[in-house]
C-alpha positions, -999 to 999 in steps of 0.1 A, spaced: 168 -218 169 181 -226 137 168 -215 102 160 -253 93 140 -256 126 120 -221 119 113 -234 80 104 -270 91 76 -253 119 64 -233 95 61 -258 68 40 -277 96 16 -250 100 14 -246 62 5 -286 65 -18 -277 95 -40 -252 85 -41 -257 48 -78 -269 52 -83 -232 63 -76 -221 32 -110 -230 19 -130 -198 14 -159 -211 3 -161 -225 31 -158 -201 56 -179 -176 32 -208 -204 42 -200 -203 78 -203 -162 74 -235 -163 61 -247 -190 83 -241 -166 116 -253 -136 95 -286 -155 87 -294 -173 121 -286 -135 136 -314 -119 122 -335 -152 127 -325 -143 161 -334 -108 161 -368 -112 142 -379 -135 171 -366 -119 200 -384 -89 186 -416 -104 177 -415 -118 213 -411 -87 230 -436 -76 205 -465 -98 224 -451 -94 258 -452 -51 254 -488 -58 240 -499 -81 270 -485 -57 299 -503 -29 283 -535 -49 282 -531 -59 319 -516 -23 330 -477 -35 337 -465 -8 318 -475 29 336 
């Protein structure tokens, strides 16, 4: 390949992924996941929470 053809695919990347660039943006998206995790995680706990509490009651767990 020739130098031109490596600098004109790279200058199409630069083109391509410029939107990428915005780290705002993905600092939102990082938070986002972060937050819905421990959504996540509070439910799932609370869940097994109630369903620990009812198979003691009805003597699932030995």
């Amino acid at each position: 390949m020739s130098p031109d053809a490596i600098w004109a695919l790279g200058d199409f990347l630069a083109l391509l992924l410029t939107p990428f660039d915005w780290y705002f943006l993905w600092d939102f998206l990082n938070m986002g996941v972060i937050v819905l995790g421990f959504v996540g995680l509070f439910i799932w706990l609370r869940l097994q929470g109630k369903y620990t509490k009812q198979a003691k009651e009805e003597g699932g767990i030995m």
